[in-house]
C-alpha positions in Angstrom: 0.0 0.0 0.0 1.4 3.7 -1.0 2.2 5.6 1.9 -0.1 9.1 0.0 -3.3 9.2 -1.7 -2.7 12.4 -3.0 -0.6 15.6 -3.3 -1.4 19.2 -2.6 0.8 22.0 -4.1 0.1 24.9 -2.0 0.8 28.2 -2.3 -0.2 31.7 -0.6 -2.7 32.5 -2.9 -3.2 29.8 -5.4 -2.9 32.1 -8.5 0.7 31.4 -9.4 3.4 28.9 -8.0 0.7 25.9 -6.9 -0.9 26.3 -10.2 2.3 25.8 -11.8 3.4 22.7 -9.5 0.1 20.8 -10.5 0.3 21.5 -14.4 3.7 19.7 -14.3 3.0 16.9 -12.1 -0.1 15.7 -13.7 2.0 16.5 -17.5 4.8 14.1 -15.9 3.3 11.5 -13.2 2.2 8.3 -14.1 -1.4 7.6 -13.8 -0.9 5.5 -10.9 0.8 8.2 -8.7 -0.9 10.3 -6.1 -3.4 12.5 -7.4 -2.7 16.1 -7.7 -4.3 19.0 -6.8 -3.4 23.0 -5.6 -4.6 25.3 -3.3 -3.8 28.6 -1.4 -3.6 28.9 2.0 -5.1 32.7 2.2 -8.0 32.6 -0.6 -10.2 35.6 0.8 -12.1 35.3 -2.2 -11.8 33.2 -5.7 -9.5 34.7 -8.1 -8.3 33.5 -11.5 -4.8 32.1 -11.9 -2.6 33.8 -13.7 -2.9 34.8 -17.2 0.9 34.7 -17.3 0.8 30.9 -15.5 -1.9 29.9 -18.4 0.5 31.1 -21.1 3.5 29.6 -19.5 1.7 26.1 -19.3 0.3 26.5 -22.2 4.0 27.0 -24.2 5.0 23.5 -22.8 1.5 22.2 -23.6 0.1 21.4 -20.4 -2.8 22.5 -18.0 -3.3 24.4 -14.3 -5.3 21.4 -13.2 -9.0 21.0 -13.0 -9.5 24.7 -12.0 -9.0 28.3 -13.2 -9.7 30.1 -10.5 -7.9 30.1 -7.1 -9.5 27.6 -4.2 -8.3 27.4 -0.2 -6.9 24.5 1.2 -9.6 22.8 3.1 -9.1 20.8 6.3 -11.6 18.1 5.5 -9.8 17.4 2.2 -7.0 16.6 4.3 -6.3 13.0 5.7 -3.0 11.0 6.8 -2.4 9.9 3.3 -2.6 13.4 1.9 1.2 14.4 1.2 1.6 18.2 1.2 4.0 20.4 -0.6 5.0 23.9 0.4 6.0 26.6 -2.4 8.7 28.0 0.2 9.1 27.6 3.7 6.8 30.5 5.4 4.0 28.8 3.7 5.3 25.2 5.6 5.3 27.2 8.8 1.7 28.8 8.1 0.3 25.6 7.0 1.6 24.2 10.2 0.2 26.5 12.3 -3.3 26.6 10.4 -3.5 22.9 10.0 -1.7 21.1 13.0 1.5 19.2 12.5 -0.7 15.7 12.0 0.4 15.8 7.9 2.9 14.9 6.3 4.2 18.3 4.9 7.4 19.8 3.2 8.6 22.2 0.9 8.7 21.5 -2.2 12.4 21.5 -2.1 13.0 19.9 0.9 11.0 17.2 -0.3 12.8 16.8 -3.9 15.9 16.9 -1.8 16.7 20.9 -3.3 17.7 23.3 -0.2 16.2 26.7 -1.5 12.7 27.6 -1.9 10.9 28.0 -5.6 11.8 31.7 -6.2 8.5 33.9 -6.8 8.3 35.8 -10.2 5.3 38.0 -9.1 5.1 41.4 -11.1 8.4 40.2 -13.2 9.3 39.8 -16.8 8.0 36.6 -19.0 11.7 35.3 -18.1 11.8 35.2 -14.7 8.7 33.0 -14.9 10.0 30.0 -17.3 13.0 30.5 -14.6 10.1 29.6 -12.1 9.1 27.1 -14.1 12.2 25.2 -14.9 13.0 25.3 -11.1 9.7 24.2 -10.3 9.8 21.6 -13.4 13.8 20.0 -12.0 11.8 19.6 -7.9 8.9 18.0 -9.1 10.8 15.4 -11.5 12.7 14.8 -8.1 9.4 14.4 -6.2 7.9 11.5 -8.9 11.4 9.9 -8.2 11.1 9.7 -4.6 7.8 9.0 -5.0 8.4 6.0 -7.7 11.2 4.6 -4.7 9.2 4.6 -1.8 6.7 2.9 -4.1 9.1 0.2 -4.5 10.5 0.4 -1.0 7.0 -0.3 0.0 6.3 -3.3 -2.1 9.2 -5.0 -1.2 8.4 -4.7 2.7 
């Protein structure tokens, strides 16, 4: 049995680095793999994502999930097989304080094994988003490897 159900990206608002996260993992997981979704952890109100995150996945042909517009994390969609991953690490630390330390939660660097948080490219130029991207791209092809090993690991035990 897998150790998670499913993934959350999360983000502080849902409109631009969660988005992102999602489009690549369900572009590069195998169907078997946790399912995927993103949410924000401060969604006053339901925004859409990006424009510039919908032409960025769109350019490497892949979608923002089953949403466009920006949802909050919900406790009740949360349960001991849910793994969740962190943009950067003051959204770990609000998550924990929000949501109790009873999940399995990382950044999504610290999960992939990559020490620095996914820079934000908020208000920048179209390059510092496929920057974003690529660093978002390299930790989440980490996280379906460590996923795909403790798969193994936990068939073999």
């Amino acid at each position: 049995m897998r150790p998670y159900d499913k993934i959350f990206f999360v983000c502080t608002s849902n409109t631009l680095l969660s988005p992102i996260a999602e489009g690549i993992y369900r572009s590069e997981a195998a169907v078997y793999m946790p399912e995927p979704y993103s949410r924000g952890l401060v969604v006053l109100f339901e925004e859409p994502i990006s424009p510039k995150v919908n032409l960025l996945l769109s350019k490497h042909e892949m979608t923002p999930g089953n949403h466009s517009q920006s949802m909050q994390l919900q406790k009740e969609e949360l349960t001991d097989k849910t793994l969740i991953l962190t943009m950067t690490f003051p959204e770990k630390v609000q998550f924990l304080e929000t949501y109790g330390d009873g999940y399995a939660v990382y950044t999504l660097g610290e999960f992939a094994g990559v020490e620095t948080d996914v820079s934000d490219p908020y208000g920048a130029e179209e390059e510092a988003y496929e920057k974003c991207f690529e660093e978002i791209e390299e930790r989440i092809r980490l996280t379906i490897h460590r996923l795909e090993e403790e798969e193994k690991d936990d068939s073999i035990g």
